[in-house]
C-alpha positions in Angstrom: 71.8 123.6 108.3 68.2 123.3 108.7 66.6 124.9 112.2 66.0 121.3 114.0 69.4 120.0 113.2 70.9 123.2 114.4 68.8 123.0 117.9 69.3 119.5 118.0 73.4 119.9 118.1 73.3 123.0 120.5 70.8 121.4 122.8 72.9 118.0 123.0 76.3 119.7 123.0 77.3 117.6 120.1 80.6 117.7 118.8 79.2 118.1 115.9 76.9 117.0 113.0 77.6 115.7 109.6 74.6 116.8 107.3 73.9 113.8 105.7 72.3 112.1 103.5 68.5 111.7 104.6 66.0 109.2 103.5 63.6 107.0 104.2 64.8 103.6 105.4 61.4 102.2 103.6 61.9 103.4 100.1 65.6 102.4 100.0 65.5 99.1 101.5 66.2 95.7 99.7 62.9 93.7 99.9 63.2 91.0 101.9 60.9 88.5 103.6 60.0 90.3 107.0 57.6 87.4 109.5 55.2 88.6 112.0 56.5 86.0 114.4 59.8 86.0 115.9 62.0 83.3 117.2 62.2 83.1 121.2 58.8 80.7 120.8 59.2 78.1 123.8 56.2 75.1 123.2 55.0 74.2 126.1 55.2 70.6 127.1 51.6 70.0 126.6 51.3 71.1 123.3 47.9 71.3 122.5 46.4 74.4 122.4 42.6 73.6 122.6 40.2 71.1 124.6 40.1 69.0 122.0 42.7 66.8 122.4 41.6 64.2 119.5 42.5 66.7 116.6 45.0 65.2 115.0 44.6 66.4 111.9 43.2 69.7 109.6 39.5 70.5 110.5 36.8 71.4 107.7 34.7 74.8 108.3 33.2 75.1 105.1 29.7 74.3 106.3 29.8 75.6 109.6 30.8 79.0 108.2 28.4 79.1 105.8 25.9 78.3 108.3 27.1 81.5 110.5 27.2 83.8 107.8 23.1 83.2 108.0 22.1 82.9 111.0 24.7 85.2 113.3 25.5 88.7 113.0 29.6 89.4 112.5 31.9 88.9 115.3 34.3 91.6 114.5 33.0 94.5 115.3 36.8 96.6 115.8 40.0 96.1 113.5 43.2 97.4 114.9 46.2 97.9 112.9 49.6 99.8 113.3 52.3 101.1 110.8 55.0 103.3 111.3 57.6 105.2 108.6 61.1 105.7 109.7 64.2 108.0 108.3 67.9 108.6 108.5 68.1 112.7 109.5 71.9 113.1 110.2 74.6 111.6 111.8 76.0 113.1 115.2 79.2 112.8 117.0 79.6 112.5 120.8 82.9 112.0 122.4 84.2 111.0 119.2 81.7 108.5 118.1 79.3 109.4 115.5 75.7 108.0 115.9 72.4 108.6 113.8 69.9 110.4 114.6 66.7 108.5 113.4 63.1 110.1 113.2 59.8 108.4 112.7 55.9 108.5 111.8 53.7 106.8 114.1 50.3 105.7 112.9 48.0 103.4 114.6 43.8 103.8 113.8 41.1 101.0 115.0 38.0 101.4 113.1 34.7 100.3 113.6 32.0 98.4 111.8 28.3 98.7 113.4 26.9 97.4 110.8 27.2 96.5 107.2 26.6 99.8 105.7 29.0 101.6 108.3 33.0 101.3 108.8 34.5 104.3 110.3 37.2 105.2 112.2 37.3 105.2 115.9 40.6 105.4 117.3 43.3 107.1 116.0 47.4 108.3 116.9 49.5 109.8 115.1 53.1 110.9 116.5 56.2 112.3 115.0 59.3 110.9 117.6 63.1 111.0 116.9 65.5 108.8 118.6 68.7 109.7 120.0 71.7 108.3 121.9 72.1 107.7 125.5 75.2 109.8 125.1 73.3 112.7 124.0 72.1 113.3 127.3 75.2 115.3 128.5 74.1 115.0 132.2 74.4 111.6 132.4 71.3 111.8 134.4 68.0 110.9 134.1 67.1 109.9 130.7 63.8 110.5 130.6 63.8 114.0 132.7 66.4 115.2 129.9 65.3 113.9 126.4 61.5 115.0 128.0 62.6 118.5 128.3 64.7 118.6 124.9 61.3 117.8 123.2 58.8 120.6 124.7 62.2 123.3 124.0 62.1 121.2 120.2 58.7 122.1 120.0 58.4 125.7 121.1 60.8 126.3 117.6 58.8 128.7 116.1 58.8 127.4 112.4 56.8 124.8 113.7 54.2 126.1 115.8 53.4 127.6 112.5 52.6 124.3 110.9 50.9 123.1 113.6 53.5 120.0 114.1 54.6 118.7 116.9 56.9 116.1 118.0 55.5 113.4 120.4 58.5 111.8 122.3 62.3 111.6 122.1 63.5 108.2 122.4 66.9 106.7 123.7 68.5 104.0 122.2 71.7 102.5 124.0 75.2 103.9 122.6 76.8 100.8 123.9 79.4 98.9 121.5 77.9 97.5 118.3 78.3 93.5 118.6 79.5 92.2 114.8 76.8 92.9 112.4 74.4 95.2 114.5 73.8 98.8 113.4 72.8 102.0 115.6 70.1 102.2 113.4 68.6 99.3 113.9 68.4 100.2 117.7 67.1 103.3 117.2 63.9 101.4 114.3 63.6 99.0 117.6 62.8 101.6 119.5 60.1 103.7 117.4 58.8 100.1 116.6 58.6 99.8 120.2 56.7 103.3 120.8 54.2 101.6 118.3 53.5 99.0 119.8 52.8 101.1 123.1 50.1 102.9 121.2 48.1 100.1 120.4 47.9 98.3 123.6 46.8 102.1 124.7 44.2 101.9 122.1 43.3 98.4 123.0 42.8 99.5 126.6 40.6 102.3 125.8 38.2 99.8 123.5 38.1 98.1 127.3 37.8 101.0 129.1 34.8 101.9 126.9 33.4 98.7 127.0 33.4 97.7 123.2 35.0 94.3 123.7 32.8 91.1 124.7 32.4 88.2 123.7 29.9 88.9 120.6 31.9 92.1 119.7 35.6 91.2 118.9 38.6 92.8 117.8 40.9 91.6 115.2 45.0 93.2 115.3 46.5 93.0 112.3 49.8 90.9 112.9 51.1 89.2 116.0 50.4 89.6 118.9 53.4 88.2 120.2 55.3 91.5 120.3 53.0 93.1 123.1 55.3 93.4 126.1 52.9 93.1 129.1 54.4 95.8 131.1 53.6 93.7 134.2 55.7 93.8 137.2 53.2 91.7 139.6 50.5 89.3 139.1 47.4 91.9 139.0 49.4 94.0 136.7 49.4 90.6 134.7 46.2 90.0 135.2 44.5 93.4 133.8 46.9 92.7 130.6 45.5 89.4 130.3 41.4 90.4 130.7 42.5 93.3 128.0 42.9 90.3 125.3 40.2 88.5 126.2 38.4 89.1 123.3 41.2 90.0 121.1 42.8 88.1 118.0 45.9 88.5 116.1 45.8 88.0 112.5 49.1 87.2 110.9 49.1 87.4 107.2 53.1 86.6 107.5 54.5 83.9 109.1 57.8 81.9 109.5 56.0 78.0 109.2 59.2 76.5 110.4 58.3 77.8 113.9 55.6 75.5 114.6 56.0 72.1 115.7 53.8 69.5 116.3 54.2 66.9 119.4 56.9 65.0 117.7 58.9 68.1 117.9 58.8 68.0 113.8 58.2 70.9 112.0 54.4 71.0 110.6 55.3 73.4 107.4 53.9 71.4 104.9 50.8 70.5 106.7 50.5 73.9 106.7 51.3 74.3 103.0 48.8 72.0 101.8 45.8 72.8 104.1 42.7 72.1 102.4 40.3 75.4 101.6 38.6 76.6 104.8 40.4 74.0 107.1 41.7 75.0 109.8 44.8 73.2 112.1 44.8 72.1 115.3 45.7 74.7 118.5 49.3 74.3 119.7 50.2 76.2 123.0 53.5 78.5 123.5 55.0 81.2 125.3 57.4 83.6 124.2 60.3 84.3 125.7 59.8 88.2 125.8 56.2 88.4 127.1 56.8 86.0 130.5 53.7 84.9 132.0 51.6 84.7 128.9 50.6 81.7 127.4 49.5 81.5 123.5 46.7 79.4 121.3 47.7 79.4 117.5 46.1 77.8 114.4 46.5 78.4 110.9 43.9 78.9 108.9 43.4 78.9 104.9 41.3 81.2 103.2 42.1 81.5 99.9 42.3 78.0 97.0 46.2 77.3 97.0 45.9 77.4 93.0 44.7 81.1 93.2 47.9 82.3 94.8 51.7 82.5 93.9 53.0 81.0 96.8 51.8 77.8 99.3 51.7 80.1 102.2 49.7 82.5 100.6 46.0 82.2 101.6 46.9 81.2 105.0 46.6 83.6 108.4 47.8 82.4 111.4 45.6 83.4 114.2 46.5 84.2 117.6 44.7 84.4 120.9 46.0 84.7 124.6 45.2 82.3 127.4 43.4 84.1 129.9 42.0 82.1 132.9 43.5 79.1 134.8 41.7 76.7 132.8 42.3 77.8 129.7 46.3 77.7 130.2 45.9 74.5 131.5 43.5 72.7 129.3 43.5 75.1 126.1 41.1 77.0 124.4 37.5 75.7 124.1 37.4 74.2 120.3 34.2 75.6 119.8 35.6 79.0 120.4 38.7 78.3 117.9 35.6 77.3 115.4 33.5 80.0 115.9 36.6 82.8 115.3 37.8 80.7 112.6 34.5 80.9 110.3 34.0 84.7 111.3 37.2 84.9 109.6 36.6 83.0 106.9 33.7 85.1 106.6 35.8 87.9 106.0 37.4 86.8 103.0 35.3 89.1 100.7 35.9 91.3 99.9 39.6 91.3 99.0 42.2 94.1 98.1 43.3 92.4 94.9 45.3 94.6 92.5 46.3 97.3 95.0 48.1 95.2 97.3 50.4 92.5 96.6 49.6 90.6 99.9 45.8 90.5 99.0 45.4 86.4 99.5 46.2 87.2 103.5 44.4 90.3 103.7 41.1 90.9 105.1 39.3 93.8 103.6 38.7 95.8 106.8 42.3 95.3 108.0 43.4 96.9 104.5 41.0 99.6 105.0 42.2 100.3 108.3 46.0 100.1 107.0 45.2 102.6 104.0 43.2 105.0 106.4 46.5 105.2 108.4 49.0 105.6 105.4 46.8 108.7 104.1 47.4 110.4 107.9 51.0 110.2 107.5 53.3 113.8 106.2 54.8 113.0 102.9 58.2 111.9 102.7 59.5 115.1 101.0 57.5 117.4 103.4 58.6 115.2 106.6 62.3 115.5 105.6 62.4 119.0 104.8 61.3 120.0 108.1 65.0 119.1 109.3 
């Protein structure tokens, strides 16, 4: 049994572990059609999303985009994006339950573009993390005191302070009873997906804290940005999570369009289907049950000719912004503003990544870029899994 395993089991007082099988839950998974967007969307009553309240139907850009491209430098100056690997180590039994024991590469990079001739990266994490269950802490105590000092006795293992690697963060997923159809493992993906998502809000608040966001210097996240928990246990706390998006988009090149309905309450899927190149659909307004307090503005977008692609979604993003002030949540984002981020996007079309990704119609090129940068960071499968 390999070193970690074996300090892993004595450390937990396991009954004991199984050597199985390990792999990589991406390379053995059945493809299958993953959304950005979850369900949990509540609309609010009001569901317009901008000031304009007499959009009705699809809105043309062409022109206004081409007259931007011109005259006006970018507005996306930062592109954040976040990707993480995950793998089965072992199974492990604890009071006669056996759980997995899950592991997981981190990655999330923001790059910059100055200028035209420059794109480089700015920000960048990369953490190794395994996830455990609650029943592995044999104190019953303090989670996070325990699994905290399991981690800095993981990494003072010898074999790898010769590699130089070092593992970021234990995490805890809850040993409870499995409900019909729900697997350990799944809780313990949840949770490194959830350390994820805690790096780039860190990364978004250090573009604040550095002052790189305003409102001519933008950053696009690639995805949703529905799955940022706030964090916020009072209003300020709300607040400062708010002023952290304020110039801060959400690019989704995968969407479910059966989510969005229009003020009939009927779904607007095949409006959405048959959008007209470089049109854009009105705002709608929503909140999501897991991010209370936070109000969202969301249009889709098509950037690609229907005819090019395979598919009638393909070639459309739906973008994302949160309400910030008072007036916004109550009247909707300014329409010029929707305009203005829509024809930077459209601007952004070209490049594309077509022939070495499969999702190139919804791609923008310095997303991919960003996306590749990270996957090149990461530890090869092989090597990852032979360190346990």
């Amino acid at each position: 049994m390999s070193k970690i395993l074996t300090f892993i089991e004595k450390a937990t007082k396991a009954d004991r572990s199984y050597k199985s099988f390990k792999y990589c839950f991406e390379s053995i998974d059945v493809p299958t059609l993953i959304y950005d967007d979850k369900q949990g969307i509540v609309f609010s009553s009001d569901k317009n999303g901008e000031t304009d309240k007499g959009l009705k139907t699809s809105k043309s850009l062409k022109e206004q985009a081409f007259r931007i491209a011109q005259q006006e430098e970018p507005l996306f100056k930062y592109f954040l994006d976040g990707s993480r690997r995950t793998y089965k180590i072992d199974d492990i039994a604890y009071s006669n339950v056996v759980y997995p024991i899950i592991s997981g590469q981190i990655g999330v990079a923001c790059c910059e573009r100055s200028n035209k001739d420059s794109f480089k990266r700015l920000l960048f994490e990369h953490q190794l993390v395994l996830a455990m269950p609650t029943r592995a802490n044999y104190l019953d105590d303090n989670h996070e005191l325990f699994f905290n000092q399991r981690i800095k006795e993981l990494n003072e293992l010898s074999f790898l302070k010769k590699f130089g690697i070092q593992f970021s963060r234990l995490l805890v997923y809850q040993a409870s009873i499995l409900k019909e159809g729900e697997k350990y493992e799944n809780r313990g993906i949840a949770k490194i997906q959830d350390e994820m998502i805690e790096a780039e809000k860190r990364l978004v608040h250090k573009l604040v804290q550095d002052k790189k966001l305003n409102p001519f210097s933008y950053l696009i996240k690639d995805g949703s940005l529905e799955y940022m928990k706030t964090g916020a246990v009072d209003s300020k706390e709300l607040s400062k999570f708010k002023t952290n998006y304020k110039c801060v988009i959400g690019a989704s090149k995968s969407f479910n369009p059966e989510l969005c309905k229009d003020g009939n309450k009927k779904s607007i899927a095949q409006k959405i289907a048959e959008l007209p190149l470089f049109h854009r659909t009105p705002a709608y307004k929503y909140t999501v049950e897991r991010i209370p307090g936070v109000t969202f503005s969301v249009w889709y977008l098509r950037i690609r000719e229907q005819h090019q692609t395979a598919s009638p979604f393909d070639g459309v993003l739906k973008i994302e912004k949160i309400l910030v002030s008072e007036q916004e949540n109550e009247e909707g984002l300014d329409s010029d503003e929707i305009d203005r981020i829509s024809c930077h996007i459209i601007n952004e079309r070209n490049p594309t990544c077509y022939g070495s990704d499969n999702r190139w119609a919804n791609h923008l090129y310095p997303i991919f870029l960003t996306e590749s940068f990270i996957k090149s960071q990461y530890l090869s499968d092989v090597y990852f899994l032979n360190l346990f």
